[in-house]
C-alpha positions in Angstrom: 0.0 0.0 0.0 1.5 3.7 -0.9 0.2 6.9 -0.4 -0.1 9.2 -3.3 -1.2 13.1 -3.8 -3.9 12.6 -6.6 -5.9 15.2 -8.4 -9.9 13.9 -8.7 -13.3 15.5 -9.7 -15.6 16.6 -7.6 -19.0 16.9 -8.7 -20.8 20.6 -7.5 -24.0 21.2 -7.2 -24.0 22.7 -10.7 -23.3 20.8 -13.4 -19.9 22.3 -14.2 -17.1 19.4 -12.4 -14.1 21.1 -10.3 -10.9 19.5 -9.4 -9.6 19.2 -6.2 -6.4 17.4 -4.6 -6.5 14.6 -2.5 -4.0 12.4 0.1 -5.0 8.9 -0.7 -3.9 5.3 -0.5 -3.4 3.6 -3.4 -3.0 -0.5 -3.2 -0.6 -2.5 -4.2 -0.9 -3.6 -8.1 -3.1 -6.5 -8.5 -2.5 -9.8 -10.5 -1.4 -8.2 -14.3 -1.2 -4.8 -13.1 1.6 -2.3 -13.2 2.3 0.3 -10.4 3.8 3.2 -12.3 5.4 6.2 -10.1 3.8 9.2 -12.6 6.9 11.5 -13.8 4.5 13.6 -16.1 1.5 14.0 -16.9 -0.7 16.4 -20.1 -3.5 17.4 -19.7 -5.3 17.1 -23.3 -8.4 18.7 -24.9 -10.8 16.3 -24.1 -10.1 16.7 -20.6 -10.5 20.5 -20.9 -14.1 19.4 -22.4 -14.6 17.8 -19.2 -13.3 21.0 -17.3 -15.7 23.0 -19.2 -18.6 20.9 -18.8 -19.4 19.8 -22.5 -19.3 16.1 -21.2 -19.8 14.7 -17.6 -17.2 13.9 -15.5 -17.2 10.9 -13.1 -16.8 12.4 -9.6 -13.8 10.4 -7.7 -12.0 9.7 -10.7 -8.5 11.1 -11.4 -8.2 12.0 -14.9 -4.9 11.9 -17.0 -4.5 9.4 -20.2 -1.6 11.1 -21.4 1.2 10.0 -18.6 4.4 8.1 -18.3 6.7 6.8 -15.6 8.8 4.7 -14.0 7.4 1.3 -12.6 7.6 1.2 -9.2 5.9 -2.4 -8.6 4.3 -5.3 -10.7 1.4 -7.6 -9.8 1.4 -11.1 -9.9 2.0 -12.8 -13.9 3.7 -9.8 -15.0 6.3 -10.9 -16.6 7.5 -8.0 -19.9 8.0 -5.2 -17.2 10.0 -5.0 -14.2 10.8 -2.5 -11.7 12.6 0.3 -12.5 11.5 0.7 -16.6 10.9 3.6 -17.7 7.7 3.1 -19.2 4.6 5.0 -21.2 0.8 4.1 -21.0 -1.6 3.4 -24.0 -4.6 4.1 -21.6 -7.3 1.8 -23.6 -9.0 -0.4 -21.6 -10.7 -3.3 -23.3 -12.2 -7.2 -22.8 -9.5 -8.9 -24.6 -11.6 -11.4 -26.2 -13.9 -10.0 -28.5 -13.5 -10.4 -32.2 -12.6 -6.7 -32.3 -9.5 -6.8 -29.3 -8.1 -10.5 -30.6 -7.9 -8.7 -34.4 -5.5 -5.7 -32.6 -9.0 -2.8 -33.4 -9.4 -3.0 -29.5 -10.1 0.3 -29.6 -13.6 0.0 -30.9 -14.3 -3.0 -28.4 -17.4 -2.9 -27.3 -16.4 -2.8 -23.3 -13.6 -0.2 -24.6 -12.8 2.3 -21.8 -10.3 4.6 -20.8 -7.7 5.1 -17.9 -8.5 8.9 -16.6 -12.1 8.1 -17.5 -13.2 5.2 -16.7 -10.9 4.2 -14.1 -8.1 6.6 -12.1 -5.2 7.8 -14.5 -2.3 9.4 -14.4 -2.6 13.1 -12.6 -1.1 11.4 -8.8 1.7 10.2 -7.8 1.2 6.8 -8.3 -0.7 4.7 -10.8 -1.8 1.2 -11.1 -2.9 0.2 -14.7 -3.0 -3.1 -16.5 -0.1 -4.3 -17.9 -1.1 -4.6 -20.8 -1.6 -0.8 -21.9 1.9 -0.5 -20.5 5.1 -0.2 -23.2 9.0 0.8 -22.2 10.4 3.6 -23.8 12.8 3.8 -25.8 16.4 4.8 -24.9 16.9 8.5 -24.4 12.8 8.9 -24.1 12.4 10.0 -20.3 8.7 10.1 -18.7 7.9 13.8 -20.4 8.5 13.0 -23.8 7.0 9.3 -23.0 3.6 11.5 -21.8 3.6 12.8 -25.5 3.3 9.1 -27.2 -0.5 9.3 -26.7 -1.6 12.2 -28.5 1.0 11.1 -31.3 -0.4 7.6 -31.6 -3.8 8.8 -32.2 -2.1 10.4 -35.8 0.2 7.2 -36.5 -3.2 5.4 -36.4 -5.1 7.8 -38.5 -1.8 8.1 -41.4 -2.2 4.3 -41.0 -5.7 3.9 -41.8 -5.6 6.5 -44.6 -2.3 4.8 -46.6 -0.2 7.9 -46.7 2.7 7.5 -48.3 6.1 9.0 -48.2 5.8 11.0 -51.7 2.2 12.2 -50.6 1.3 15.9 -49.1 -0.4 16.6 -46.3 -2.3 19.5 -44.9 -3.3 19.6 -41.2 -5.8 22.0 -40.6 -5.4 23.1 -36.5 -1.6 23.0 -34.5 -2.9 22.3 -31.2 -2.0 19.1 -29.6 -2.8 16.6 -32.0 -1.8 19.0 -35.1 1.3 19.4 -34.2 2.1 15.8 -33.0 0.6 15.3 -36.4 3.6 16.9 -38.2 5.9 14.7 -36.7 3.9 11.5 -37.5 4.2 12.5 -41.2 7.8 13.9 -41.1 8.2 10.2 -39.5 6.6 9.3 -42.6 8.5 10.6 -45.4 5.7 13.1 -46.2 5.2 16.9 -47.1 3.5 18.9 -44.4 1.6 22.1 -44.8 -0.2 23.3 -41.4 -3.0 25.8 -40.8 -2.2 27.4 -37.9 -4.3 30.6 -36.3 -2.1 31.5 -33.7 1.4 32.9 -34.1 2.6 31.0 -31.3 1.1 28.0 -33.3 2.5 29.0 -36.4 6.2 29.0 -34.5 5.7 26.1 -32.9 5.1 24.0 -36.7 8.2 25.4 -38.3 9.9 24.3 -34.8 8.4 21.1 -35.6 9.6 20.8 -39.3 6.5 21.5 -41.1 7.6 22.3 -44.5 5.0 25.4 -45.1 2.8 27.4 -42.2 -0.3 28.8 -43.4 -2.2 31.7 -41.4 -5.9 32.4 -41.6 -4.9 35.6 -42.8 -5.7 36.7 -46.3 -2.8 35.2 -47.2 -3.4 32.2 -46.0 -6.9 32.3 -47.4 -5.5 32.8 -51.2 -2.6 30.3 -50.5 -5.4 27.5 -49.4 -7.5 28.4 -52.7 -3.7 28.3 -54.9 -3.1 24.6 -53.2 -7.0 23.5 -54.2 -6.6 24.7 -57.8 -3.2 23.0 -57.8 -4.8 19.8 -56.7 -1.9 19.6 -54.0 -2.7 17.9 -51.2 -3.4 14.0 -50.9 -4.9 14.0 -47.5 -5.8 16.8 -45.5 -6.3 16.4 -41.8 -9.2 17.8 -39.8 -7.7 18.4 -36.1 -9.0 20.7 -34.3 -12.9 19.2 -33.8 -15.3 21.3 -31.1 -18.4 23.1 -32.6 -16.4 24.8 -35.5 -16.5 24.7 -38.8 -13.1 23.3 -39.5 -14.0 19.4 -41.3 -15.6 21.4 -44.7 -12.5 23.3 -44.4 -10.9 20.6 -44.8 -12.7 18.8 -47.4 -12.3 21.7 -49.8 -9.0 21.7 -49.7 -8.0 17.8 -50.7 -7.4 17.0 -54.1 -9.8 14.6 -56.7 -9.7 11.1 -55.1 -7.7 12.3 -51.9 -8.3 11.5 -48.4 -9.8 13.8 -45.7 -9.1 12.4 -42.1 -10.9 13.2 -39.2 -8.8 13.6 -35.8 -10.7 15.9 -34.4 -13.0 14.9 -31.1 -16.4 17.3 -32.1 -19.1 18.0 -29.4 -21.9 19.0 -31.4 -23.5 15.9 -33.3 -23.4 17.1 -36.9 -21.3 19.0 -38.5 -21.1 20.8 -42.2 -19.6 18.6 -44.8 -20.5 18.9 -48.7 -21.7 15.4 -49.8 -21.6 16.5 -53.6 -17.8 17.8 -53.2 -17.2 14.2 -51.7 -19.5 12.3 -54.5 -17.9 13.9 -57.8 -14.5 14.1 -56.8 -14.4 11.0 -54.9 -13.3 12.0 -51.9 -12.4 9.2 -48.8 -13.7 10.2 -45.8 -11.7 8.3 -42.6 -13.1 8.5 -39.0 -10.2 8.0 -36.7 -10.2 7.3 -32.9 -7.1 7.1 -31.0 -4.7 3.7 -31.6 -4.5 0.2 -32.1 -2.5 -2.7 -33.2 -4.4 -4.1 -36.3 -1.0 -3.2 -38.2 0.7 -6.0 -36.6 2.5 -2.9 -34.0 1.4 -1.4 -31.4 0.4 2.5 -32.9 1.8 3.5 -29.5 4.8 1.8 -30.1 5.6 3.7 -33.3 4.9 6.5 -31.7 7.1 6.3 -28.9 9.8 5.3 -31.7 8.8 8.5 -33.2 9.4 10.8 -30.5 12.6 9.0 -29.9 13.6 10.3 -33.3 12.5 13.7 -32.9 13.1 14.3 -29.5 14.4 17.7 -29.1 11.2 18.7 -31.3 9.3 17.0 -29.4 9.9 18.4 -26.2 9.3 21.9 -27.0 5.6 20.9 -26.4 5.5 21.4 -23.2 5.3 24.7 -22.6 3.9 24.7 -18.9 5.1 22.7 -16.5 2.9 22.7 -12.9 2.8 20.2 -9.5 -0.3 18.5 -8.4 -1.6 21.0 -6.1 -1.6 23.7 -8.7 -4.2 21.7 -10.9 -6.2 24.5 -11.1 -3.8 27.1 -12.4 -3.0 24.5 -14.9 -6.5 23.9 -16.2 -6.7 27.8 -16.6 -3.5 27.8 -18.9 -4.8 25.3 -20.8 -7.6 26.9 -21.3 -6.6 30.2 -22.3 -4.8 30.6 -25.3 -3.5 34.4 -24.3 -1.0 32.2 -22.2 0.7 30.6 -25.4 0.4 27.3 -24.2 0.9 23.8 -25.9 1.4 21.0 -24.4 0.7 21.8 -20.6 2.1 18.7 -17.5 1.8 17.9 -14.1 5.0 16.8 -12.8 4.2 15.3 -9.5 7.7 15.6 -8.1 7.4 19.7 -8.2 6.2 21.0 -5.0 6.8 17.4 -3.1 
């Protein structure tokens, strides 16, 4: 049994969650379970939606998906980790015996869940997950970079499941989180990479990244986008940003005849603008993508964490915030607000201790 500073909702009397930090004991990991001692933690966008309230929030639950560590205990059977790895967590939790997990799509199991959602995650000191969702890193990939495999493996998975090839161009419309992670997934790739970014701090952050054009939503930008449509220049074009916006039919204009459009964005509004006509006469792929698998015979998180290996130094610029447990609220608020030129935003529970 260890004791652990965790971060946890708390429901209000409104419907709005709030976050509060608690001392609690956390048990010993259980037969296939991995203790992890949490060296960072992000906090991504759909936990901001929970923050805002645009989905409920279990109260009691410690959020954080996007963590990595160094195992500090294994349960019984466990037999591909030991103490002391440095390790990062694919935080899909599944059945393991449907059709769907046994084929490597256990993402779309039908008990899928997710650690930070479903069950506690990684915003504490200490973790126990199932050993399963657990992968070492890498040499050279300490616990912050490891914490940015997950939002990289969601575009691994989504380049997978549109074929992009090496020769191909992409354009990634958003350069938050997942847009940005998204350049390095194609750069991995051997592709092109043109980004849309709105905010100068964005638009920095992309070149930083190697994107091989930045685009504004300037008028510049705006002619540029319209030069790259008549041009027929991009293969697959990227929807990332998601929300209530009106960024996927940006998107779709933009792809060439017989292109892809892939959707990475998480939207929380149930329909969205597309043009079915656009997608009918040009014949125009439309992919839905949802976080990672293994249905490529590897792990998506593994390449990912391979990837970040590779780009490390880019990589890192990420994080741009860096906070301890008990300031989980100041945190959230710098997430949140994009005057504070933030990116990748972690909990490292070691400051403040």
């Amino acid at each position: 049994m260890g004791r652990a500073t965790s971060v946890r909702w708390k429901q209000n009397d409104t419907e709005k969650p709030s976050l509060e930090v608690v001392e609690r004991d956390i048990p010993d990991p259980k037969q296939g379970q991995v203790q992890i001692s949490v060296g960072s933690a992000g906090i991504c966008g759909s936990d901001l939606h929970f923050y805002r309230g645009d989905f409920p929030a279990r109260a009691g639950i410690t959020p954080g998906h996007e963590f990595a560590g160094t195992v500090s205990a294994v349960g019984a059977d466990v037999s591909s980790i030991k103490e002391g790895d440095i390790v990062g967590v694919e935080p899909l939790l599944r059945c393991g015996i449907c059709s769907f997990c046994v084929s490597g799509d256990y993402h779309v199991c039908g008990e899928r869940g997710l650690v930070g959602e479903n069950e506690d995650g990684g915003m504490s000191d200490l973790a126990n997950v199932p050993a399963n969702t657990v992968f070492k890193a890498p040499s050279g990939v300490d616990p912050e970079l490891g914490a940015l495999a997950e939002p990289l493996a969601c575009s691994v998975h989504g380049y997978h499941k549109v074929g992009l090839r090496g020769h191909e161009t992409v354009f990634i419309v958003g350069a938050g989180t997942i847009g940005l992670t998204a350049i390095l997934a194609a750069r991995a790739n051997g592709s092109r990479v043109i980004v849309l970014a709105r905010h100068p701090h964005q638009q920095e952050a992309a070149r930083r990244l190697g994107a091989d054009e930045v685009i504004g939503e300037d008028e510049l930008g705006v002619e540029r986008m319209k030069e790259l449509t008549r041009l027929q220049a991009i293969d697959v074009s990227v929807e990332t940003v998601g929300g209530q916006g009106d960024t996927l039919i940006q998107a779709q204009r933009l792809v060439r005849p017989k292109g892809r459009l892939l959707v990475l964005g998480v939207f929380s509004v149930p329909t969205v603008h597309i043009n079915p006509l656009h997608l009918a006469l040009r014949e125009v792929e439309i992919v839905g993508s949802m976080t990672y698998s293994s249905s490529e015979g590897r792990a998506d998180y593994a390449v990912a964490l391979d990837v970040i290996s590779d780009y490390a130094e880019a990589a890192r610029s990420l994080v741009t915030h860096r906070y301890g447990l008990n300031e989980v609220n100041a945190a959230f608020t710098t997430a949140l607000d994009k005057s504070s030129e933030s990116l990748k935003v972690h909990f490292n529970p070691s400051i403040g201790s």
